[in-house]
C-alpha positions in Angstrom: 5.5 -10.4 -8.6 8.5 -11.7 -7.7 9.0 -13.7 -10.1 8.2 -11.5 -12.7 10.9 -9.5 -11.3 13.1 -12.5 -11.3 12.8 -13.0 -15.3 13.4 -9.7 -16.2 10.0 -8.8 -17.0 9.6 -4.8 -15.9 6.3 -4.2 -17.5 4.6 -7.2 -16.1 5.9 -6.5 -12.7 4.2 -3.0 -12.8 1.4 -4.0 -13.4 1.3 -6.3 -10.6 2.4 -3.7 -8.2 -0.2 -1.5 -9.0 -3.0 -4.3 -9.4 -1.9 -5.1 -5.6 -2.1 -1.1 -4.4 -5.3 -0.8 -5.9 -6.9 -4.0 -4.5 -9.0 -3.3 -1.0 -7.0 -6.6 0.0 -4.0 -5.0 -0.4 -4.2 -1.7 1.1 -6.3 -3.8 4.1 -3.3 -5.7 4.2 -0.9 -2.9 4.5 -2.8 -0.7 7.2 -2.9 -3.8 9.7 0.7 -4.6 8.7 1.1 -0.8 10.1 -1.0 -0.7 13.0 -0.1 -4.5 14.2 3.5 -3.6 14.8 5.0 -1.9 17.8 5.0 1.6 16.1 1.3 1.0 15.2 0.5 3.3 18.5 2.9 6.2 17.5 1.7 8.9 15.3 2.9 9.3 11.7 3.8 12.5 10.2 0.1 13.3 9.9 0.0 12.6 13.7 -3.1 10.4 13.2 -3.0 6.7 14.9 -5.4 4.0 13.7 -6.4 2.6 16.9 -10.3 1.2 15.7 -12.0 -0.6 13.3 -13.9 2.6 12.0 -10.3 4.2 11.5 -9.0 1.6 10.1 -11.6 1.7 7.3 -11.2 4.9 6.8 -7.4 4.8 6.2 -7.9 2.1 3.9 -10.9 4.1 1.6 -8.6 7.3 1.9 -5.8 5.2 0.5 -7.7 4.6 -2.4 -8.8 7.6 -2.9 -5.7 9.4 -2.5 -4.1 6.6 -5.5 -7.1 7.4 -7.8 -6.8 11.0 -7.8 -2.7 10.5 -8.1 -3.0 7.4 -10.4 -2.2 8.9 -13.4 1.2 10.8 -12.7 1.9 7.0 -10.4 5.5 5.2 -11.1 5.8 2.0 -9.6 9.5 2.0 -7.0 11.5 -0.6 -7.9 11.0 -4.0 -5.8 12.9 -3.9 -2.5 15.3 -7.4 -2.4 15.2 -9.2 0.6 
């Protein structure tokens, strides 16, 4: 993705970003990235924490179903540099 990014091609890196949203590997990835972190034990705005496996799960299929239903009206952010 990044080096999509790097050569300029927009379209290409879309795609990417969502292909990585919509993967279970990626939304997997981003839950434990959330609950693996010091803040992982503070609620978010939804004042849910994901403290178990069977959460966990759940957060993940919610994700997905929360991007299906809003996948259509989806726009990719722009990449974050680092």
């Amino acid at each position: 993705m990044v080096a999509a990014y790097r050569d300029g091609n927009i379209k290409e890196t879309h795609r990417l970003q969502k292909k990585l949203i919509m993967s279970f590997e990626g939304r997997s990835l981003a839950v434990r990235k959330v609950t693996s972190n010091e803040g992982g034990k503070t609620p978010g705005i939804d004042n849910i924490t994901w403290h178990n496996p069977y959460l966990k799960y759940n957060a993940i299929i919610g994700l997905r179903t929360t991007l299906l239903t809003k996948f259509t009206t989806y726009k990719a952010h722009r990449i974050k540099r680092v």
